[in-house]
C-alpha positions in Angstrom: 39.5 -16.7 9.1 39.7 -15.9 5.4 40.2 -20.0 4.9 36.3 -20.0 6.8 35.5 -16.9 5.1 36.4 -19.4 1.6 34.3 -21.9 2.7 31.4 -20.1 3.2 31.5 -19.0 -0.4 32.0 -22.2 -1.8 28.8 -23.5 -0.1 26.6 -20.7 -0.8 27.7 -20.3 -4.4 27.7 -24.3 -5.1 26.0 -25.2 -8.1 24.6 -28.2 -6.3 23.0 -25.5 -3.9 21.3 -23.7 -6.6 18.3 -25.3 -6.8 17.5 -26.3 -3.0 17.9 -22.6 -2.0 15.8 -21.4 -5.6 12.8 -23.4 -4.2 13.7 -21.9 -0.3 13.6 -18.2 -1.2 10.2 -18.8 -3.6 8.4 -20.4 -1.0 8.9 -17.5 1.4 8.5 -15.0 -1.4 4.7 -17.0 -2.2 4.3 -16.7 1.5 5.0 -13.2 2.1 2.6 -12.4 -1.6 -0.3 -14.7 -0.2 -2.6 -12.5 1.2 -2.2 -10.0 -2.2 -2.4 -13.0 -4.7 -5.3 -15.0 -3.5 -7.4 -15.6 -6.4 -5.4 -14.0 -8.7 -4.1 -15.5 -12.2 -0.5 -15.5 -13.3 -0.5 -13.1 -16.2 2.3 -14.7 -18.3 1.4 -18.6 -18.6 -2.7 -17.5 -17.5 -2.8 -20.4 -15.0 -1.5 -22.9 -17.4 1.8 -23.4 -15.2 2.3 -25.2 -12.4 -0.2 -23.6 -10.0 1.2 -25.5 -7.2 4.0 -23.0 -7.1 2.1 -20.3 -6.0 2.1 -16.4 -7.3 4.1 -13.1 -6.3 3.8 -9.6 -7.0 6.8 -7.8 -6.1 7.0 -4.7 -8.3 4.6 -1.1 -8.3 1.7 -2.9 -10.5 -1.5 -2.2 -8.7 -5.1 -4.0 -9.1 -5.4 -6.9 -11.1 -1.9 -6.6 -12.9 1.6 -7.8 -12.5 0.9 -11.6 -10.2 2.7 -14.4 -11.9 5.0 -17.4 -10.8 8.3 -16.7 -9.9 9.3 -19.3 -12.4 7.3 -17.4 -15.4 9.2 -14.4 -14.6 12.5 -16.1 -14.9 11.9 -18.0 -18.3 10.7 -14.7 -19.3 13.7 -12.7 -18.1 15.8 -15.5 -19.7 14.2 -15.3 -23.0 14.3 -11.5 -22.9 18.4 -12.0 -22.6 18.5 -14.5 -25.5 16.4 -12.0 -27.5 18.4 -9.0 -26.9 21.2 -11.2 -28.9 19.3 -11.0 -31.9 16.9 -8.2 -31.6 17.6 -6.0 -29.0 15.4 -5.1 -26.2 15.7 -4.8 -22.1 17.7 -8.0 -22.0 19.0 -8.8 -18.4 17.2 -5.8 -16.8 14.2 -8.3 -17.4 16.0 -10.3 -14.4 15.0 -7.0 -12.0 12.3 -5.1 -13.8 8.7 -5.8 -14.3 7.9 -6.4 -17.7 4.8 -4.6 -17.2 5.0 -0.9 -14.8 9.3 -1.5 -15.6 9.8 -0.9 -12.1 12.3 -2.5 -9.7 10.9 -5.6 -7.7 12.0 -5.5 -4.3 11.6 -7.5 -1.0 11.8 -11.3 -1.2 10.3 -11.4 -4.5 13.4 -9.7 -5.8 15.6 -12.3 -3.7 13.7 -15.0 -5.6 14.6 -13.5 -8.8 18.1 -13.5 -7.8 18.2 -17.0 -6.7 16.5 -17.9 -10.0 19.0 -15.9 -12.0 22.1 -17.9 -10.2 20.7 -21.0 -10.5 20.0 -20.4 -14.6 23.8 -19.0 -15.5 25.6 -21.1 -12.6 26.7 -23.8 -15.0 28.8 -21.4 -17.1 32.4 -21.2 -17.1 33.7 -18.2 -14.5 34.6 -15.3 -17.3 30.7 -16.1 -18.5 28.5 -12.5 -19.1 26.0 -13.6 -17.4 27.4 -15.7 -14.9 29.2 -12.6 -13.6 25.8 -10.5 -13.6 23.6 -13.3 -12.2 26.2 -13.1 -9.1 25.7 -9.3 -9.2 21.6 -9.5 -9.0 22.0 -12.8 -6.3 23.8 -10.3 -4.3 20.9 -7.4 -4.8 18.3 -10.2 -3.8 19.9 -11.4 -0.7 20.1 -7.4 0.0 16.6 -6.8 -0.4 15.8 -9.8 1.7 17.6 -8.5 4.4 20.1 -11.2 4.6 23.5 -9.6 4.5 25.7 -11.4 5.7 24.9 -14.0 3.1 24.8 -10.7 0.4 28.4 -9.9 1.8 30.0 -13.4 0.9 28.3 -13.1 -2.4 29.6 -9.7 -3.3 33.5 -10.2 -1.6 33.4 -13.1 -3.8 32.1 -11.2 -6.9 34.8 -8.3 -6.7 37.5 -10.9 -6.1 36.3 -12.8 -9.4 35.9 -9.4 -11.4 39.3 -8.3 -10.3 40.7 -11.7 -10.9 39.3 -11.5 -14.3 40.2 -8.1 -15.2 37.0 -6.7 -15.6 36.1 -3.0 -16.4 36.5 -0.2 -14.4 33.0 0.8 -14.6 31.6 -2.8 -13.7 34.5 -3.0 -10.5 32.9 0.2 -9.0 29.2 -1.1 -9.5 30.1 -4.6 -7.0 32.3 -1.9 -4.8 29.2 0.2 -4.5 26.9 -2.5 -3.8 29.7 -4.2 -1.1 30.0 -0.7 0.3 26.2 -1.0 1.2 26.2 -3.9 2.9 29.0 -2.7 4.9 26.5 0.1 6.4 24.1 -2.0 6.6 26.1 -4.3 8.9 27.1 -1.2 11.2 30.6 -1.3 9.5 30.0 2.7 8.8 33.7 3.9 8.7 34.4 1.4 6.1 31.3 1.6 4.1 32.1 5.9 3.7 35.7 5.2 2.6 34.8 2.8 -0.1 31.5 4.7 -1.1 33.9 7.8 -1.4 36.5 6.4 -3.6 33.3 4.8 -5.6 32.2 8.4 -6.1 35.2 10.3 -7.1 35.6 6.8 -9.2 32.4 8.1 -10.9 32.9 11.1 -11.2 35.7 10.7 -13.1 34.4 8.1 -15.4 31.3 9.0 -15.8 30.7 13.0 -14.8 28.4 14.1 -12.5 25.2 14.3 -14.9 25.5 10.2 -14.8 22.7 8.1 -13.2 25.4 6.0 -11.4 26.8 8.7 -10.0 24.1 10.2 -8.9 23.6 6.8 -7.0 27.3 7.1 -5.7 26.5 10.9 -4.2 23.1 9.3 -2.3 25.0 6.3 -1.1 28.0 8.8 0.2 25.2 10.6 2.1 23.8 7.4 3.2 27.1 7.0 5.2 27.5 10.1 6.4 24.0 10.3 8.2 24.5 7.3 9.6 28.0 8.4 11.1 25.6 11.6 11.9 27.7 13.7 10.1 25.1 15.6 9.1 26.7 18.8 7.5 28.7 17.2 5.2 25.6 14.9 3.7 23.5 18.1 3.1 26.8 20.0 1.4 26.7 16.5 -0.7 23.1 16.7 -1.8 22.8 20.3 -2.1 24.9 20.0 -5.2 23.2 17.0 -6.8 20.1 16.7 -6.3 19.4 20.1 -8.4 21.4 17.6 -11.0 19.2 14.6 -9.9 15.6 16.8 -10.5 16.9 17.6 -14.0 18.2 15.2 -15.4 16.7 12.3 -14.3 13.0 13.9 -13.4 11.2 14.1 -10.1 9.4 11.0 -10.9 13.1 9.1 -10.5 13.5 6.4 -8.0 17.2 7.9 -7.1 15.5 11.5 -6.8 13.5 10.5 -4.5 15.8 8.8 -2.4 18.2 11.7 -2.5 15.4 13.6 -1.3 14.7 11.8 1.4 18.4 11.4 2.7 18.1 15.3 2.3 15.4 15.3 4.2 16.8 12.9 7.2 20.1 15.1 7.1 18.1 18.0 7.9 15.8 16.6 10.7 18.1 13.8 12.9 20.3 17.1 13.5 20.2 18.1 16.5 21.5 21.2 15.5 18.6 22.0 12.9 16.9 25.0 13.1 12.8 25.0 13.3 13.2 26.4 9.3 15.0 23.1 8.8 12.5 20.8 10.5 10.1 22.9 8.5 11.9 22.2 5.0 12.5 18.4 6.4 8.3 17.9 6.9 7.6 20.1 3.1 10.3 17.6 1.6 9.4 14.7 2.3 5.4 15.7 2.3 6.4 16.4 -1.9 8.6 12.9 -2.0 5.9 10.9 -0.6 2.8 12.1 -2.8 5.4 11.6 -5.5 5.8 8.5 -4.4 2.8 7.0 -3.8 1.8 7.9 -7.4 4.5 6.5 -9.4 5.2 3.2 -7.2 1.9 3.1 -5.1 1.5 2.9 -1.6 3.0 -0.8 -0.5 6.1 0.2 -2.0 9.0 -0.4 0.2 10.4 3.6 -0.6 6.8 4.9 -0.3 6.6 3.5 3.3 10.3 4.6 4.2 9.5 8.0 3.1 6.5 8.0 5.1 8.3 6.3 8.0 10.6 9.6 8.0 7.8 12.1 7.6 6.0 10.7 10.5 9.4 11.1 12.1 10.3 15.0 10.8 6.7 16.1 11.9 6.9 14.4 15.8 10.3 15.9 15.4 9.0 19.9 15.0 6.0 19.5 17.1 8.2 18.8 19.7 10.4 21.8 18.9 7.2 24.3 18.3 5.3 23.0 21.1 7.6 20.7 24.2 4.5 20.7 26.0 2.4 19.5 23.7 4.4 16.8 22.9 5.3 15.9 26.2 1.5 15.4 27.1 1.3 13.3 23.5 4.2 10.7 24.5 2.7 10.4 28.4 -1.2 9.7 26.9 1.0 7.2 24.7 2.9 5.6 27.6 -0.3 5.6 29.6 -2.8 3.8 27.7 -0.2 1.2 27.0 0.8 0.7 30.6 -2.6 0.8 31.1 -2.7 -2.5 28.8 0.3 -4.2 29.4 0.4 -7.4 31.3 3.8 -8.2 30.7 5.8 -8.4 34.1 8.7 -8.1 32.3 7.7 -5.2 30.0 11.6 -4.3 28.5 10.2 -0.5 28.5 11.8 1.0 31.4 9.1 4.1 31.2 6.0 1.3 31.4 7.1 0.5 34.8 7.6 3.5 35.4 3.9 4.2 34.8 2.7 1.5 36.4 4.6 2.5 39.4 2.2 5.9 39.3 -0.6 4.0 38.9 -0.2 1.6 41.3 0.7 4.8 43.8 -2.3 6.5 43.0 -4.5 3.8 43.8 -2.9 2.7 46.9 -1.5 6.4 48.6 -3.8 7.5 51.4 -2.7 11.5 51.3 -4.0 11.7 47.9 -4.2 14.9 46.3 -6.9 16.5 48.9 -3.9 15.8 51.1 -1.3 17.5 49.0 0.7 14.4 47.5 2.2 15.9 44.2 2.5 12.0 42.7 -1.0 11.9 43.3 -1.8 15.1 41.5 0.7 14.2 38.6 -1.5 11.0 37.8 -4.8 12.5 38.7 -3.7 15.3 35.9 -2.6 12.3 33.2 -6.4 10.6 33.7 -8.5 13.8 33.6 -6.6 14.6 30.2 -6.3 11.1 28.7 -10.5 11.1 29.9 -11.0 14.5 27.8 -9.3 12.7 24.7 -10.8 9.2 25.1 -13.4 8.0 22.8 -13.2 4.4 23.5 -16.2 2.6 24.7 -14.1 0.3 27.2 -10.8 1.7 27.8 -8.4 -0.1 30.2 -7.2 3.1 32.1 -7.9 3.8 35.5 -11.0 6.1 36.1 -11.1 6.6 32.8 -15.2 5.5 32.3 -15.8 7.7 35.4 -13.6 11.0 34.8 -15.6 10.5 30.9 -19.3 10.5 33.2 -18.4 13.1 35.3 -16.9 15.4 32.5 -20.3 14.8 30.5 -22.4 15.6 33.5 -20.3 18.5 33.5 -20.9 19.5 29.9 -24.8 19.0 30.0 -24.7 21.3 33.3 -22.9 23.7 31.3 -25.2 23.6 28.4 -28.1 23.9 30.7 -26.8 27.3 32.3 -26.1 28.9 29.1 -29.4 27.7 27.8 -31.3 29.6 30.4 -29.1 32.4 30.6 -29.9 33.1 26.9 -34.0 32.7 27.4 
């Protein structure tokens, strides 16, 4: 297995592979950027570069800033490296940060990047720098991209080297970290708490606890622990630093506001939590996303995770505050798309369920005059789904006539009260 294992790594890391897997991940990172870049101008080489490549914008610009050619950005991240020789400056955090708002790309832009990165240092003996780092930002780009099985040759292979190499301490926890993450997102959970524990007491211990990476190492720990739903433990864990987290890196902070958030999903996937929990869940992550949205924008992938959760943490306490009125919420849900679906094979078990009502209630000759409680069940869905309805042609049953009958209903209403009041 660890002979296959071997192999894998040899083909994926091949510097004959470089360049055919370069030109794979920027043509899905054009195509996933098409829609946002049409029309737009590179803004480093101003449309003087090869325009057949297509553009991507992968960062927190917003309007008119930040498209450009995946290749532009690497000669410039490659120039900012040379430069910071000589002159200092951001150097290799060019490779992941926009030049313009210096935020993180992400998505397949960022896996681009990576690919670009590994296919510029490749050549270099093993101990090189920035060999070693281009193998480090390959693995983040095959992360964001969602391939991780591919991220978790990359990174066995980069602790093996660093290890191999004797490498420092602080550089061994960042690929253990970063393997340790790929481990949960694989479902390996036990293993990915063990190793993101011993990366944070390795932290804290280097480092102290006012240090960005650990800070990092504390979320990441949490991060496990949700997902093992060990939920007391990950809000004992962020209790203590995110106060540290607020102050010394600012609200404004990327790694705030993901603290804040795995905070925030301690507190409401509980099924222990209080309503004063679900209540400090929905405030949380209410703050973390206006936050959010200002300092990275709205198509940000941590702006739409945080809003994924708060749409999550609010459904969660309406429930708790009001069952019934969520319980009529999910059934008007259920029933328009039953209502819609076509699908004889629809894989939700409730739609068929529906449809079985439906199909009972159109077919039952007791009906509710006649006392059939299925019949009244259904006939109390449609008179409430007609109340709400505001479509013009709405696929559920009776759902045009229940709408007439309620407005006749209404204008009778309005009619009494008018003469009543004359």
């Amino acid at each position: 297995m660890a002979e296959l294992v071997a192999a894998a790594v040899l083909e994926l890391l091949r510097p004959e592979q470089a360049e055919e897997r370069y030109s794979g991940a920027v043509h899905t990172a054009v195509a996933a950027c098409a829609e946002d870049t049409a029309g737009q101008t590179c803004y480093i080489c101003y449309g003087e570069g090869d325009e057949d490549e297509g553009l991507v914008r992968g960062c927190a610009c917003r309007g008119e800033d930040g498209f450009a050619h995946v290749s532009c950005l690497a000669q410039g991240a490659q120039a900012a490296v040379e430069r910071r020789r000589r002159h200092g400056g951001p150097g290799f955090a060019r490779w992941v940060t926009c030049g313009l708002c210096e935020q993180v790309y992400h998505g397949v832009v960022k896996c681009a990047l990576g690919w670009a990165c590994w296919k510029t240092y490749v050549g270099r003996p093993e101990g090189d720098w920035d060999r070693r780092d281009a193998m480090t930002l390959l693995g983040l780009g095959l992360a964001e991209a969602k391939r991780h099985d591919e991220a978790l040759s990359v990174r066995e292979a980069e602790l093996s080297l660093r290890r191999r190499l004797g490498d420092s301490e602080h550089n061994i926890l960042v690929v253990q970290s970063n393997l340790a993450t790929t481990y949960q997102e694989l479902g390996r959970l036990e293993e990915a708490l063990l190793m993101q524990r011993d990366v944070y007491s390795g932290r804290l211990e280097l480092s102290g606890e006012e240090n960005e990476q650990t800070l990092i190492a504390a979320n990441n720990c949490a991060l496990s622990l949700n997902g093992l739903q060990r939920f007391e433990e990950a809000k004992t864990l962020l209790h203590e630093t995110m106060p540290v987290a607020r102050r010394v890196l600012g609200e404004n902070d990327d790694v705030t506001l993901k603290m804040r958030k795995s905070y925030a999903a301690a507190l409401y996937r509980d099924p222990a939590a209080t309503l004063d929990d679900l209540r400090e869940a929905v405030t949380t992550l209410e703050d973390a996303e206006r936050i959010a949205r200002r300092v990275l924008g709205g198509a940000h992938p941590l702006t739409i995770k945080i809003g994924r959760d708060l749409r999550k943490s609010r459904a969660t306490l309406r429930a708790r505050e009001d069952p019934r009125a969520e319980s009529i919420r999910l059934h008007m849900r259920l029933l328009k798309h039953a209502s819609a679906c076509r699908d004889a094979n629809c894989p939700s078990a409730n739609c068929r369920k529906m449809k079985d009502l439906m199909r009972h209630g159109a077919t039952c000759t007791t009906r509710v005059q006649g006392g059939c409680a299925i019949c009244r069940r259904i006939w109390a869905l449609l008179q409430i789904h007609a109340r709400q309805c505001t479509r013009g042609s709405c696929p559920v049953p009776k759902c045009a006539s229940l709408k007439a009958q309620l407005a006749q209903m209404q204008h009778q209403g309005a009619e009494g009260e008018t003469t009543t009041a004359s």
